[in-house]
C-alpha positions in Angstrom: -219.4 -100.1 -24.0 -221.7 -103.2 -22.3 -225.2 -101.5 -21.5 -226.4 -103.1 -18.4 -230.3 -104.5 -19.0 -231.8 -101.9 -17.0 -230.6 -99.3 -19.6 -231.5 -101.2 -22.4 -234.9 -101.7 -21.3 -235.2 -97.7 -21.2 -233.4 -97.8 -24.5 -236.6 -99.4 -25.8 -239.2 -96.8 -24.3 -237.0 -94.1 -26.2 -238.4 -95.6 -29.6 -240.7 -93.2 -31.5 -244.3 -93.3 -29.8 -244.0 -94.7 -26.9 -243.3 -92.2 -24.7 -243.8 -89.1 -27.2 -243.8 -89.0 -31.2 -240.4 -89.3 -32.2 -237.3 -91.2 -31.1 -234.5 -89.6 -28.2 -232.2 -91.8 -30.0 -232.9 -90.3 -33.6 -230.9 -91.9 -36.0 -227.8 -92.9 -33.9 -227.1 -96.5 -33.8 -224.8 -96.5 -30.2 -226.4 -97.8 -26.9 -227.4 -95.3 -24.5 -223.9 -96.4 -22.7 -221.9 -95.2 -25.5 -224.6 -92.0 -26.3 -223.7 -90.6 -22.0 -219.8 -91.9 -22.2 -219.2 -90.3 -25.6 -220.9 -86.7 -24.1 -219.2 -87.5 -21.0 -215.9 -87.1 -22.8 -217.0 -84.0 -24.9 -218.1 -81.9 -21.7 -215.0 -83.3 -19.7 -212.9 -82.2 -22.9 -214.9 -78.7 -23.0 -213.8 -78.4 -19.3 -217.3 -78.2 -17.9 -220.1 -79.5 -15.8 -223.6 -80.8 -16.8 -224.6 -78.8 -13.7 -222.7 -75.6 -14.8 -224.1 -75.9 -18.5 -227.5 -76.9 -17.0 -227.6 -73.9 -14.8 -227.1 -71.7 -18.0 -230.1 -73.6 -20.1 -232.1 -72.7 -16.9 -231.1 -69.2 -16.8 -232.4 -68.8 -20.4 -235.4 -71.0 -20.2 -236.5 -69.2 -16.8 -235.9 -65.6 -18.7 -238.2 -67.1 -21.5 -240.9 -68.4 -19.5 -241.3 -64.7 -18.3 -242.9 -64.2 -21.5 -244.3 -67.1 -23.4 -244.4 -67.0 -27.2 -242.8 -63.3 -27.0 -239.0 -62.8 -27.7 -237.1 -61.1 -24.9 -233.4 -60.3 -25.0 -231.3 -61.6 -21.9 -228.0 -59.9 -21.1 -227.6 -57.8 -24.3 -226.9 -60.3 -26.6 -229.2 -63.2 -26.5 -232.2 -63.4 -27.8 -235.0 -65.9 -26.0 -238.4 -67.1 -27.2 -239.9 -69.7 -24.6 -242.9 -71.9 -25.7 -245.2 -73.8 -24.0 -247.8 -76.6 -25.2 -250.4 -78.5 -23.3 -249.5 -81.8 -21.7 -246.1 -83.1 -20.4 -244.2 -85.5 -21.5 -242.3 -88.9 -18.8 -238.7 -89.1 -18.6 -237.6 -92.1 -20.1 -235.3 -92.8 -17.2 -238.3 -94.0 -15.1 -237.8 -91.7 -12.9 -241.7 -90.5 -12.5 -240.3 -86.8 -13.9 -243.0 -85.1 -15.9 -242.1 -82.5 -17.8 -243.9 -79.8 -19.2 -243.8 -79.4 -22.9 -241.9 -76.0 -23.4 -239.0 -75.6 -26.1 -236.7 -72.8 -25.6 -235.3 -71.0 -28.6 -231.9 -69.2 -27.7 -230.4 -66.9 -30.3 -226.6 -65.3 -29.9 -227.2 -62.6 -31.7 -222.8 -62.2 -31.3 -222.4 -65.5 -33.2 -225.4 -65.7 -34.6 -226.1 -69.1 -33.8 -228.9 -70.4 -32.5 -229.4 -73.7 -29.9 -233.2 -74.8 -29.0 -233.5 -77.4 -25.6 -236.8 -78.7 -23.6 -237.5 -78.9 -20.0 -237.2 -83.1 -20.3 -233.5 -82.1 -22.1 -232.5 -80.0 -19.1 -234.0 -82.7 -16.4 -232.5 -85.8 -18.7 -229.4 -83.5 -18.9 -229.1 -83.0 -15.2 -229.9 -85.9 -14.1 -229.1 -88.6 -15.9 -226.0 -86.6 -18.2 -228.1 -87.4 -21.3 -228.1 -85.1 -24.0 -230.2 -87.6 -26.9 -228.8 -89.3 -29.8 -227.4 -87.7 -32.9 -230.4 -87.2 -35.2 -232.9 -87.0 -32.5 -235.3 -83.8 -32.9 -234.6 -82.5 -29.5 -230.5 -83.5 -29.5 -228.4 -80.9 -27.3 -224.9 -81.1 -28.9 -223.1 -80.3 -25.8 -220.3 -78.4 -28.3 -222.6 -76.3 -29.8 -224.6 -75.0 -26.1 -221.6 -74.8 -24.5 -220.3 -72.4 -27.5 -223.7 -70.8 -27.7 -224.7 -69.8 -24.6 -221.5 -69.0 -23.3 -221.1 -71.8 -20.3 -218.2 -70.4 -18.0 -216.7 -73.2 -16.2 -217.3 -72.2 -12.4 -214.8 -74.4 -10.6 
């Protein structure tokens, strides 16, 4: 897919250091274009919303940050360790979004299968349906946390 110039001049802020340590894009060697269309597809074919698996990723990160760096089981079955560093880290849309530097660990202890996500995931997730390029640190496979946290289509 043609990536317009605006995208790929936030394609090259997503390059490890300039906006934080290691690269959105990891290892994959698509554009951002094909990076959204190709989740695009996979959440359309999972027959979900970003919103409705963004408002589960909330749920769990908001029931973590109740209890920093402690585990705490949501809902019977899941088991949630929220963690927060100093700092905050830019979107790389340019979008003036800070986010705080938090990961949230989410274990279904069911499945046992685990799925870990940032705040900038769930903002670049919500906002801008990005979910970061295969062999990026902080990549949401939108298979695996729809699967994991048990997303429930709500249309």
């Amino acid at each position: 897919m043609r990536q317009n110039p605006k995208l790929q001049g936030i394609q090259m802020t997503m390059q490890a250091g300039v906006l934080a340590p290691y690269q959105f894009l990891g290892d994959d060697t698509r554009n951002i274009a094909d990076i959204i269309h190709a989740d695009n597809l996979t959440v359309t074919q999972l027959e979900t919303t970003h919103a409705t698996i963004v408002a589960r990723m909330k749920y769990f990160a908001q029931s973590g940050k109740k209890s920093i760096g402690h585990e705490v089981v949501v809902d019977e079955c899941y088991r949630v360790v929220a963690e927060e560093h100093k700092g905050s880290v830019p979107c790389p849309f340019a979008d003036n979004y800070q986010a705080r530097k938090s990961v949230i660990h989410v274990t279904n202890l069911v499945l046992q299968r685990s799925v870990y996500y940032t705040d900038l995931n769930i903002h670049m997730i919500e906002e801008h349906q990005f979910y970061e390029g295969i062999g990026a640190p902080y990549r949401v496979d939108p298979r695996d946390v729809v699967e994991i946290l048990n997303v429930r289509n709500n249309k």
